[in-house]
Steps between C-alpha positions, in 0.01 A plus 500: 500500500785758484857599314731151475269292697364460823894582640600752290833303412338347175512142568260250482507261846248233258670183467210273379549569088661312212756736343456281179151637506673827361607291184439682147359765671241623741120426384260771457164457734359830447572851287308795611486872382507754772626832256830676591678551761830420696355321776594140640271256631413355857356201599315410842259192569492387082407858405705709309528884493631738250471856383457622157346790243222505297442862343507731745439287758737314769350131557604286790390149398465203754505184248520126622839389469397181414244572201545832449170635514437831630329496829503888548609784366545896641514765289664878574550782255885532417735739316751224490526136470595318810868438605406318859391170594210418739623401843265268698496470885258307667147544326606847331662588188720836505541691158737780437409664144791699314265833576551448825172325588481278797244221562392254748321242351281204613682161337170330518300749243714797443300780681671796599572508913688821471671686243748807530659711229879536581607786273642808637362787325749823470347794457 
């Protein structure tokens, strides 16, 4: 659910895999179109979240890692396509968009909790 793994140091602690699974090539499940965007994905409890853009909107998109079907989506206005990835603790998903829009999200079904814009204006 975060950056290299659930310790940060970027290895994997499974041991129960056949490394000759990996042979020719790893096999496609799922392809999904979420627009542009520079953000990374996250996955917590088989459900995978991402953040892309679709016109001029941001989308944060909560998929099923295992089918890839879109279980929910939020949608924000955006000058900019998004260059964070969603960070999940416990039953929320954070969002950080590149106009400085922060978001607390429900995991379950995507409704907002709280939201705060993070942009210092200059006068």
């Amino acid at each position: 659910p975060r950056w290299r793994g659930p310790n940060g140091d970027g290895i994997s602690m499974e041991t129960d895999w056949n490394p000759e699974a990996l042979d020719g090539g790893p096999k496609i499940l799922w392809k999904k179109s979420i627009g542009n965007g520079h953000s990374n994905i996250a996955i917590k409890d088989n459900r995978l979240f991402t953040m892309g853009r679709e016109g001029r909107e941001n989308v944060v998109i909560c998929l099923s890692a295992e089918t890839g079907e879109e279980i929910w989506r939020h949608e924000s206005e955006s000058f900019n396509e998004p260059r964070s990835t969603p960070t999940i603790e416990g039953k929320f998903v954070y969002t950080l968009s590149s106009d400085g829009l922060m978001q607390c999200l429900k995991a379950k079904n995507g409704k907002v909790q709280w939201k705060k814009d993070l942009v210092y204006k200059r006068f």
